[in-house]
PyMOL Python script that loads the backbone (N, CA, C, O; Angstrom):
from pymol import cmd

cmd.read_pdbstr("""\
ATOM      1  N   UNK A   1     156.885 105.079 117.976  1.00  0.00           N
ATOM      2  CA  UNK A   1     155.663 105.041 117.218  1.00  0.00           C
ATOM      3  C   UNK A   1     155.403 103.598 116.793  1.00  0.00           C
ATOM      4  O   UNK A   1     156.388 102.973 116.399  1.00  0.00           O
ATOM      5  N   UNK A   2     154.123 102.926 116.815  1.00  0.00           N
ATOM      6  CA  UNK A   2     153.823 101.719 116.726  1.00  0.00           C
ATOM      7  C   UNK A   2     154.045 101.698 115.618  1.00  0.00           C
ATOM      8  O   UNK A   2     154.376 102.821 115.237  1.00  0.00           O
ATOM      9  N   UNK A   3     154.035 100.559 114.400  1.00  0.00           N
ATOM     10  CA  UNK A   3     154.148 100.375 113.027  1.00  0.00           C
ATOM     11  C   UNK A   3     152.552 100.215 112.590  1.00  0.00           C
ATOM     12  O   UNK A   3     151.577  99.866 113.255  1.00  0.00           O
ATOM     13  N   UNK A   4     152.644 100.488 111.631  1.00  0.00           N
ATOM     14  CA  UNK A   4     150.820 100.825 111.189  1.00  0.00           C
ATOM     15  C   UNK A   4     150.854  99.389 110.567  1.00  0.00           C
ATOM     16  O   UNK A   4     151.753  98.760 110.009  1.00  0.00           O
ATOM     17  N   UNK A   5     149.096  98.996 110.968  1.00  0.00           N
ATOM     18  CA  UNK A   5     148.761  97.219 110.936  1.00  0.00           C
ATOM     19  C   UNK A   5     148.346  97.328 108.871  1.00  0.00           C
ATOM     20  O   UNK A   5     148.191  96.289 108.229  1.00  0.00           O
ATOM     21  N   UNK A   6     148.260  98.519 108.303  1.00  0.00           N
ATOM     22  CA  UNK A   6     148.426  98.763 106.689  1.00  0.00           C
ATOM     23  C   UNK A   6     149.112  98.668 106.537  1.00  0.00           C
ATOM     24  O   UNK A   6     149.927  99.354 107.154  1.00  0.00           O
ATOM     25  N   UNK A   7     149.586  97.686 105.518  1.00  0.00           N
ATOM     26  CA  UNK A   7     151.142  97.549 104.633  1.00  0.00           C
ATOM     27  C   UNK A   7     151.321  98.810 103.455  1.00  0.00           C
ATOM     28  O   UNK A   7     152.458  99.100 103.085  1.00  0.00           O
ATOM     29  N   UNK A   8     150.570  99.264 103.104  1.00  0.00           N
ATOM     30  CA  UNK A   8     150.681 100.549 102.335  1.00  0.00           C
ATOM     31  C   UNK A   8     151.183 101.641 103.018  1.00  0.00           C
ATOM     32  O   UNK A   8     151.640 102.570 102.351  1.00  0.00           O
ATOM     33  N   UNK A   9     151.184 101.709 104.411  1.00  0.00           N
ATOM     34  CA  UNK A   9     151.740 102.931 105.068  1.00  0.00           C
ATOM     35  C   UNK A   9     152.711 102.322 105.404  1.00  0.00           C
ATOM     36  O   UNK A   9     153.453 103.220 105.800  1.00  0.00           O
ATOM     37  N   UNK A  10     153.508 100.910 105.587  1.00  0.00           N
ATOM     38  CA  UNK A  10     154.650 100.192 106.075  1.00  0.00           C
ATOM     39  C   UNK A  10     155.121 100.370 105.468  1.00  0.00           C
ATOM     40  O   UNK A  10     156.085 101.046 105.828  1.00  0.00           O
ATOM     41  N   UNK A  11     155.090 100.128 104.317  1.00  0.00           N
ATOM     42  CA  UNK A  11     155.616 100.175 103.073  1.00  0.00           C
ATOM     43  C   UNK A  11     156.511 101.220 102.347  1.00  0.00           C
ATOM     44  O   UNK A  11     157.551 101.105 101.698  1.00  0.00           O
ATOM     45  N   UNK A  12     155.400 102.735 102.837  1.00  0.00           N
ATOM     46  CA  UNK A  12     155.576 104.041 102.547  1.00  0.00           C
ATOM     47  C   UNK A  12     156.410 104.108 103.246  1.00  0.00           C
ATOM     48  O   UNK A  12     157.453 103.852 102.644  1.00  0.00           O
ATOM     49  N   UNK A  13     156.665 104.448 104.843  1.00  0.00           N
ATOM     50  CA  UNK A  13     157.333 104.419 106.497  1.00  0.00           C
ATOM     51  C   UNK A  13     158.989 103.820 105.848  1.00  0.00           C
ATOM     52  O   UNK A  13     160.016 104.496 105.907  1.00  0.00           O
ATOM     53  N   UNK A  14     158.912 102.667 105.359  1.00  0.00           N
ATOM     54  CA  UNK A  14     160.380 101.510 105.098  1.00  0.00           C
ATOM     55  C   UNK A  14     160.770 102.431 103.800  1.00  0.00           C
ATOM     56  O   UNK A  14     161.985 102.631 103.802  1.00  0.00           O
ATOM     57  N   UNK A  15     160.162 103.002 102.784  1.00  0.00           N
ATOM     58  CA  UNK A  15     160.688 103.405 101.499  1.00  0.00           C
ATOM     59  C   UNK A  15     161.477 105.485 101.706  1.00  0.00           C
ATOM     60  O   UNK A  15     162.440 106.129 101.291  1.00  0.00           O
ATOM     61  N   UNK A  16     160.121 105.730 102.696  1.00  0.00           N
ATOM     62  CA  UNK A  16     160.902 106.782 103.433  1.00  0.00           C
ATOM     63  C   UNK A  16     162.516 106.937 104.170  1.00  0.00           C
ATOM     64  O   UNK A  16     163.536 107.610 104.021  1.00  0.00           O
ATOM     65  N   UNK A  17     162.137 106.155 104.798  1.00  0.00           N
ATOM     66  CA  UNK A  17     163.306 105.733 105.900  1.00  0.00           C
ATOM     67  C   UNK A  17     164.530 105.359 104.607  1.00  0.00           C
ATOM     68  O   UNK A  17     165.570 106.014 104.538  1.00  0.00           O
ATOM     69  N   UNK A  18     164.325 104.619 103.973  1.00  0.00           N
ATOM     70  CA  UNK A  18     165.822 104.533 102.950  1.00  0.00           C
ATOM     71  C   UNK A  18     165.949 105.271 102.048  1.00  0.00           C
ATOM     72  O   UNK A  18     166.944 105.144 101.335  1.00  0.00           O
ATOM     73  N   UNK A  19     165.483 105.765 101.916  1.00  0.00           N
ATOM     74  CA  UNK A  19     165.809 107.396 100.447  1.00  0.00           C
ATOM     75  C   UNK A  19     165.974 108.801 101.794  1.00  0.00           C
ATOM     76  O   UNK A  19     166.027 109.954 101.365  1.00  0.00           O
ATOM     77  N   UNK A  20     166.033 108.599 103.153  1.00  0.00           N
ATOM     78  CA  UNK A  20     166.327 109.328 103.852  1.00  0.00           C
ATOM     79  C   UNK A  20     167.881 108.766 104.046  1.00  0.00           C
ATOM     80  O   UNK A  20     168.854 109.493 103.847  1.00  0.00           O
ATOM     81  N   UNK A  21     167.967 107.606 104.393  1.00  0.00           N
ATOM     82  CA  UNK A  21     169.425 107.388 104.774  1.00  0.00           C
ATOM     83  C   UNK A  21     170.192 107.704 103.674  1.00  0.00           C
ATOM     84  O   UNK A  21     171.164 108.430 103.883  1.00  0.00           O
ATOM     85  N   UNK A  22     169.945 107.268 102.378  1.00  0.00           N
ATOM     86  CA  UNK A  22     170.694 107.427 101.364  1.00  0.00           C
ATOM     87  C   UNK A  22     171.071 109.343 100.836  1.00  0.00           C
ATOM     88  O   UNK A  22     172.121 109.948 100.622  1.00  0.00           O
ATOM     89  N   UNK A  23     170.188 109.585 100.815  1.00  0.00           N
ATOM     90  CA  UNK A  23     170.204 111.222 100.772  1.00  0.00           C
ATOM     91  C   UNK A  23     171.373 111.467 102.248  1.00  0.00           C
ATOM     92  O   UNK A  23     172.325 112.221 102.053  1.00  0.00           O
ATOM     93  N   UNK A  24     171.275 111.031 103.172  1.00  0.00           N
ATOM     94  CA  UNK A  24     171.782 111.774 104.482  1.00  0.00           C
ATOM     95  C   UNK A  24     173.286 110.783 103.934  1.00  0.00           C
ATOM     96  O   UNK A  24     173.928 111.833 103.908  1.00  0.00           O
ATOM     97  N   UNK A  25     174.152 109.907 103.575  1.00  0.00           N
ATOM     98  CA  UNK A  25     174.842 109.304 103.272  1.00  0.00           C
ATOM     99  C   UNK A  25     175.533 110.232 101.636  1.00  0.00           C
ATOM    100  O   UNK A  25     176.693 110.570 101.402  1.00  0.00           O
ATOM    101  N   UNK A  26     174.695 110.348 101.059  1.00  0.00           N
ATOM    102  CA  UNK A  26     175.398 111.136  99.802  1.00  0.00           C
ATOM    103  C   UNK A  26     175.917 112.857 100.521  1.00  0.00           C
ATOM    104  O   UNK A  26     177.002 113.413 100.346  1.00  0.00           O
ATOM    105  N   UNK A  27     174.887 113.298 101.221  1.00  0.00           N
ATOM    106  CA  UNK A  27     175.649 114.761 101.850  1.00  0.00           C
ATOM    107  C   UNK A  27     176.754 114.337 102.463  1.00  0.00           C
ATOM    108  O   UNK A  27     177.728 114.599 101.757  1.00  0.00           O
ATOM    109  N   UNK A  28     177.131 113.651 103.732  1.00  0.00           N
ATOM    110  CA  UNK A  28     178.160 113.547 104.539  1.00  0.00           C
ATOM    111  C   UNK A  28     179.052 113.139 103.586  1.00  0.00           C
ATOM    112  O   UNK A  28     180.047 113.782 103.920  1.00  0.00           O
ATOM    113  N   UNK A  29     179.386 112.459 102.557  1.00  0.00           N
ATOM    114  CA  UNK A  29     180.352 111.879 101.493  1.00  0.00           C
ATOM    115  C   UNK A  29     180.692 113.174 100.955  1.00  0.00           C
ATOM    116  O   UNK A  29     181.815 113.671 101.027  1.00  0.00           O
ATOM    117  N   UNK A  30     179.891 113.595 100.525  1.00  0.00           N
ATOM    118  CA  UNK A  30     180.073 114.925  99.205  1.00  0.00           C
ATOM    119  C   UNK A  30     180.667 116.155 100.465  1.00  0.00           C
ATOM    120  O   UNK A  30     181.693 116.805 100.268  1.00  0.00           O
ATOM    121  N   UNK A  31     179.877 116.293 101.646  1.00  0.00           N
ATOM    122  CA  UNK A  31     180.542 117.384 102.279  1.00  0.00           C
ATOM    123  C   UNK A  31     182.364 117.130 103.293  1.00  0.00           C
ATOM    124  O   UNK A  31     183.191 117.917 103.754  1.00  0.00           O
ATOM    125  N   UNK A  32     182.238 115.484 103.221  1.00  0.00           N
ATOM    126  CA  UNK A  32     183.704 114.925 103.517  1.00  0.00           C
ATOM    127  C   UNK A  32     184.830 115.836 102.425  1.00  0.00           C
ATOM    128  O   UNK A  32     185.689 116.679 102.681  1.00  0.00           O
ATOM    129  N   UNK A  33     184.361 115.218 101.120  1.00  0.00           N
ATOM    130  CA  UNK A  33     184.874 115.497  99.777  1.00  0.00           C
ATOM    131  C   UNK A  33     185.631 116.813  99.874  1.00  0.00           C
ATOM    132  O   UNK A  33     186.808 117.162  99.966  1.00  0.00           O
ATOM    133  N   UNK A  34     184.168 117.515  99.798  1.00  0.00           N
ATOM    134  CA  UNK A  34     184.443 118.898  99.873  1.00  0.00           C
ATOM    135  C   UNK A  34     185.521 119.313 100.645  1.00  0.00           C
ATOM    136  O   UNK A  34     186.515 119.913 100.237  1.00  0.00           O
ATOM    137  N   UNK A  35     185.258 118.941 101.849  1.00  0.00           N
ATOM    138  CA  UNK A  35     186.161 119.489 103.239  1.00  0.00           C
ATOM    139  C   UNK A  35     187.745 119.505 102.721  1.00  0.00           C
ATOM    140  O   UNK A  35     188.476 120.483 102.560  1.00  0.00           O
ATOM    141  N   UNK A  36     187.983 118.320 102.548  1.00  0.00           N
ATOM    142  CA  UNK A  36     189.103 117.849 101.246  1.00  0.00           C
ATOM    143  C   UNK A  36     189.777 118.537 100.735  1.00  0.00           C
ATOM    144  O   UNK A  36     190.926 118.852 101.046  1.00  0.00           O
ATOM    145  N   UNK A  37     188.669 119.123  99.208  1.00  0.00           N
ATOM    146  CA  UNK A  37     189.417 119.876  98.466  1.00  0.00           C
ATOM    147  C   UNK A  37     189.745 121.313  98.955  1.00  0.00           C
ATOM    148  O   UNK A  37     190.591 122.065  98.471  1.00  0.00           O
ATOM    149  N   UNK A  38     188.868 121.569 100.069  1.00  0.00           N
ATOM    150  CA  UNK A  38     188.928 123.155 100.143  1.00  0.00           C
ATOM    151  C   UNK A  38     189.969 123.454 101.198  1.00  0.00           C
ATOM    152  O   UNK A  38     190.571 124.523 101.305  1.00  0.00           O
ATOM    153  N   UNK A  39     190.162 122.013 102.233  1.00  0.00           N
ATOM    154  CA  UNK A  39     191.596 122.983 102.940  1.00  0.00           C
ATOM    155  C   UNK A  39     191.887 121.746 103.837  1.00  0.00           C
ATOM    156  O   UNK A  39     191.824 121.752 105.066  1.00  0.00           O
ATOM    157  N   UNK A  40     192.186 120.777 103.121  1.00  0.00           N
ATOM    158  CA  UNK A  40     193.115 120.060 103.291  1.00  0.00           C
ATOM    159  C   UNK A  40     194.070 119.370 101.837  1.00  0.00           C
ATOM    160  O   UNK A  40     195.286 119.558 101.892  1.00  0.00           O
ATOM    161  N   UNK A  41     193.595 118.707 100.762  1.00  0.00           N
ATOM    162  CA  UNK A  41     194.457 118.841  99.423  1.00  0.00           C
ATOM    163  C   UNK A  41     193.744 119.659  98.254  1.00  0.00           C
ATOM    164  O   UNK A  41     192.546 119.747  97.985  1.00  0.00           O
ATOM    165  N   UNK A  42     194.806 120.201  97.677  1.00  0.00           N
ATOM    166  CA  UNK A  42     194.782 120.868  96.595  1.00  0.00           C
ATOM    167  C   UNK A  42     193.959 120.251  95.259  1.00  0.00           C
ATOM    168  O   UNK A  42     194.203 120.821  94.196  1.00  0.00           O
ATOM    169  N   UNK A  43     192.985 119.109  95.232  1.00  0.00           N
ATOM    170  CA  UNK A  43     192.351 118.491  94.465  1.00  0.00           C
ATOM    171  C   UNK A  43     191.316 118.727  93.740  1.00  0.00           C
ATOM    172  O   UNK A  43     190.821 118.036  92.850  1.00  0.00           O
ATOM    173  N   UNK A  44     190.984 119.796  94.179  1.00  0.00           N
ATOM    174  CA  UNK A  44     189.331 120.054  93.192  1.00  0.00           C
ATOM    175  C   UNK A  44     188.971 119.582  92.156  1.00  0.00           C
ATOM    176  O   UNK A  44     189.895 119.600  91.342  1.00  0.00           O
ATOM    177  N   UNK A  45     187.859 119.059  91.679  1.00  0.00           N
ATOM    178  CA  UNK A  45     186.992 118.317  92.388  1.00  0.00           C
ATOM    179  C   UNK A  45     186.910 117.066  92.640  1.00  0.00           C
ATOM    180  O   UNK A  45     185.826 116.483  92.625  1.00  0.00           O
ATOM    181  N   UNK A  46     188.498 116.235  93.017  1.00  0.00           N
ATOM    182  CA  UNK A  46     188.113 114.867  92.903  1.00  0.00           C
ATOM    183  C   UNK A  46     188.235 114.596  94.236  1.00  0.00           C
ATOM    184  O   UNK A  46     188.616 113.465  94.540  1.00  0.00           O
ATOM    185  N   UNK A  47     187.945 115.551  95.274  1.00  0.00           N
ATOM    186  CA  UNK A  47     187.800 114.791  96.361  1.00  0.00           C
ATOM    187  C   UNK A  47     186.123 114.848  96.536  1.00  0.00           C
ATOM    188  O   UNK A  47     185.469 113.848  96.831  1.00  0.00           O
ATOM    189  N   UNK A  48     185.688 115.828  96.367  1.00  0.00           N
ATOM    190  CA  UNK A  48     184.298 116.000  96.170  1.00  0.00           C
ATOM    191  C   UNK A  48     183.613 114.974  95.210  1.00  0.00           C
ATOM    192  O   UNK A  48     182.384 115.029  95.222  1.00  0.00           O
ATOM    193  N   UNK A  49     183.956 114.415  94.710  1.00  0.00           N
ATOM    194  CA  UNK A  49     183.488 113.479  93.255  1.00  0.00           C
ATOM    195  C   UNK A  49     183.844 112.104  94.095  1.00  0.00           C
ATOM    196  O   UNK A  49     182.992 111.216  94.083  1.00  0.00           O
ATOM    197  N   UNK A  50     185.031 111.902  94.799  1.00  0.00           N
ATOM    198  CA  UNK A  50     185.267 110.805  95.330  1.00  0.00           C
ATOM    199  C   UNK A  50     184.791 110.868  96.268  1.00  0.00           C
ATOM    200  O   UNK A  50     184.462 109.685  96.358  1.00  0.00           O
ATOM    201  N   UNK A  51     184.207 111.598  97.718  1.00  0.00           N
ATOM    202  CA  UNK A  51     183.290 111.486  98.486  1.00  0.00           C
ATOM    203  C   UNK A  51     181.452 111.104  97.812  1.00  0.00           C
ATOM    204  O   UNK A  51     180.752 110.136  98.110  1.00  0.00           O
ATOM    205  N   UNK A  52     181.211 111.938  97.127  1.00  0.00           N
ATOM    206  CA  UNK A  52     179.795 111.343  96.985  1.00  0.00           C
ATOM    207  C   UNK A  52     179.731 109.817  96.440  1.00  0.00           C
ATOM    208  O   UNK A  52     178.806 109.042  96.685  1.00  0.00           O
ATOM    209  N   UNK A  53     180.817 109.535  95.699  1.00  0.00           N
ATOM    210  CA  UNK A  53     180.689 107.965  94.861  1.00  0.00           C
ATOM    211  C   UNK A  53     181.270 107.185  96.267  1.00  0.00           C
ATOM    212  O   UNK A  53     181.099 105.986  96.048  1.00  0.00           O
ATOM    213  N   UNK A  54     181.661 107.295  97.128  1.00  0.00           N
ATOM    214  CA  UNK A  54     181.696 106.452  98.381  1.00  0.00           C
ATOM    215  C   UNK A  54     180.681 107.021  99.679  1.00  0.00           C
ATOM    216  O   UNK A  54     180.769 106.536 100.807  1.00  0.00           O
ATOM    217  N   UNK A  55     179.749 108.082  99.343  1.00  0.00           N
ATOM    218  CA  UNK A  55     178.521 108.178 100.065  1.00  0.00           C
ATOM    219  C   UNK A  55     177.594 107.303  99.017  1.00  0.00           C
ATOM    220  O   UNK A  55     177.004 106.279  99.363  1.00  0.00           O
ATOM    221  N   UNK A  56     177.558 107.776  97.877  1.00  0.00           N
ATOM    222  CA  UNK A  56     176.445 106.749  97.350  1.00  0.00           C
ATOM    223  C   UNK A  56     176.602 104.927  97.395  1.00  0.00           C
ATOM    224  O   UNK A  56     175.704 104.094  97.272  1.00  0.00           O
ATOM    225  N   UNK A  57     177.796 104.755  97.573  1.00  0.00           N
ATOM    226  CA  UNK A  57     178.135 103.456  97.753  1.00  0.00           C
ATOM    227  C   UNK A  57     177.817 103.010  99.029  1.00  0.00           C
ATOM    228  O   UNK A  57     177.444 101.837  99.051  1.00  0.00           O
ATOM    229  N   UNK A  58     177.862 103.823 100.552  1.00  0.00           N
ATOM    230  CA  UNK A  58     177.733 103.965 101.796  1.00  0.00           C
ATOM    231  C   UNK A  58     176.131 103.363 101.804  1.00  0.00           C
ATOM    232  O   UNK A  58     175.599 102.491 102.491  1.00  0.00           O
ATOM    233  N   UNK A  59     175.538 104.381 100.542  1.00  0.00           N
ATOM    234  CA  UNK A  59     174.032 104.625 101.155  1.00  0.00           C
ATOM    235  C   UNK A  59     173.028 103.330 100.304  1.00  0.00           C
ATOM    236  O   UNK A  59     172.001 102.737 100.635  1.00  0.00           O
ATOM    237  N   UNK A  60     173.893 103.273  99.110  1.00  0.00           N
ATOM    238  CA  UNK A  60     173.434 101.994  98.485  1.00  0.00           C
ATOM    239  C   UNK A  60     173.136 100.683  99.215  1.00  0.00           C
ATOM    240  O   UNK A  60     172.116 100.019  99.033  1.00  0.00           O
ATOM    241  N   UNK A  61     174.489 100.264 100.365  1.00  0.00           N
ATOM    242  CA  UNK A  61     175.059  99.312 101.235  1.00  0.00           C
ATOM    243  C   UNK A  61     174.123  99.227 101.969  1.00  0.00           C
ATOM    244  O   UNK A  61     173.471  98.186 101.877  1.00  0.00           O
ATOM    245  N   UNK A  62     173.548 100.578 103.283  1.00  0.00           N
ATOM    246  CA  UNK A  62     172.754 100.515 104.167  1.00  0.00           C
ATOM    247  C   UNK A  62     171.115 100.125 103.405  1.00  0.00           C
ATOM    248  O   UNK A  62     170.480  99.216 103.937  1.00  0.00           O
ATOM    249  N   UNK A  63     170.659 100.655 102.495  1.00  0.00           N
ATOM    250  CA  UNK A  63     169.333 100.757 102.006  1.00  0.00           C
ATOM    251  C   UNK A  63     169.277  99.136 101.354  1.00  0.00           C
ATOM    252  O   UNK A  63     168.144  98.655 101.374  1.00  0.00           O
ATOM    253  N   UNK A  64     170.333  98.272 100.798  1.00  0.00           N
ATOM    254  CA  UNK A  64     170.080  97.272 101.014  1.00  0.00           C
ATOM    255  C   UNK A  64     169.958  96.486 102.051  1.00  0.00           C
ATOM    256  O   UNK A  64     169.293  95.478 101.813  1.00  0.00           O
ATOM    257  N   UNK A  65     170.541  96.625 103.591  1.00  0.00           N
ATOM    258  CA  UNK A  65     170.816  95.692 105.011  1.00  0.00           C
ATOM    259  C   UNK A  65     169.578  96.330 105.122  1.00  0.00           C
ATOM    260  O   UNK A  65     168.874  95.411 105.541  1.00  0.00           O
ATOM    261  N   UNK A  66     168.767  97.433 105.003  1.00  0.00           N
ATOM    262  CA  UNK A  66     167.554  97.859 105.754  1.00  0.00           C
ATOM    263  C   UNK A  66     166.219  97.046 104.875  1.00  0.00           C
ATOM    264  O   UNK A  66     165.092  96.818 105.315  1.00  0.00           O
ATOM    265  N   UNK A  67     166.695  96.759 103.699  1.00  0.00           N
ATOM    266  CA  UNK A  67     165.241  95.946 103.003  1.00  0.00           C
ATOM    267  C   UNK A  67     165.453  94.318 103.425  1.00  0.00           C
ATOM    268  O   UNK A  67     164.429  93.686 103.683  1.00  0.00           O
ATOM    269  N   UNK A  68     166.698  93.662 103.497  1.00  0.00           N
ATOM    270  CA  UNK A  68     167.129  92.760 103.898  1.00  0.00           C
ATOM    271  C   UNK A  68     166.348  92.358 105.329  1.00  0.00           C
ATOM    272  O   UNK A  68     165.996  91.179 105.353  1.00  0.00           O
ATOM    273  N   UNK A  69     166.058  93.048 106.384  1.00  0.00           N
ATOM    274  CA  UNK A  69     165.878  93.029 107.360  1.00  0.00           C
ATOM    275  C   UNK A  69     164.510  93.453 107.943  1.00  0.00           C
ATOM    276  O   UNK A  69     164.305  93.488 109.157  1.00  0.00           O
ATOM    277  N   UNK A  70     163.424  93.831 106.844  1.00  0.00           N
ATOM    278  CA  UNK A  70     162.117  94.383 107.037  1.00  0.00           C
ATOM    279  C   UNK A  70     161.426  92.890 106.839  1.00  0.00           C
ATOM    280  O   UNK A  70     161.649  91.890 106.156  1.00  0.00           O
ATOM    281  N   UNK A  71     160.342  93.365 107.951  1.00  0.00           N
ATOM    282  CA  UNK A  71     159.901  92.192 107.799  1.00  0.00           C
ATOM    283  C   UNK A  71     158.424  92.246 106.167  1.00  0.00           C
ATOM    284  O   UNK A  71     158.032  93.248 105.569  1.00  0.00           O
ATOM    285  N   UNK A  72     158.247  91.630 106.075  1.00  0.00           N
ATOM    286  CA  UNK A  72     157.242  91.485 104.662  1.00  0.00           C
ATOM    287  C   UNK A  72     156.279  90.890 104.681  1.00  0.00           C
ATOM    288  O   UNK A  72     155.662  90.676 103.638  1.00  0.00           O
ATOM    289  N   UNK A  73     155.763  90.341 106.148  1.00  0.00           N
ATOM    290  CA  UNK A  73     154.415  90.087 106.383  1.00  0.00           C
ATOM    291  C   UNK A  73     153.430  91.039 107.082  1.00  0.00           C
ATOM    292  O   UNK A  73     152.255  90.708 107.237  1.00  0.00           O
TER     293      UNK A  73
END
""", "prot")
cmd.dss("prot")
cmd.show_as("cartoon", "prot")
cmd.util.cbc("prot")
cmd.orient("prot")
């Protein structure tokens, strides 16, 4: 899909795209977590608690390299 020549829909398109990665980065963390506590260690809930705080850290990381790298003209 071409990029729209409106920066208001670029804008929208780039702000989408990173509250998508970050959302898709906090599940895979939290459902790592999970996986964890439920049948591999006996931890409840700190593997689940320690997966999402290293998905949100994951997703924090990417959503900054992705604004880093947009262009702004």
């Amino acid at each position: 899909m071409p990029s729209s020549p409106d920066p208001l829909f670029a804008g929208l398109g780039q702000a989408v795209r990173i509250g998508t990665n970050l959302l898709a980065t906090l599940m895979v963390g939290g459902g790592l977590g999970w996986s964890i506590d439920s049948y591999v260690l006996p931890t409840e809930p700190w593997g689940l608690v320690g997966g999402l705080v290293l998905g949100l850290i994951a997703g924090i990381r990417n959503a900054y390299r992705t604004a880093q790298r947009w262009d702004h003209s």
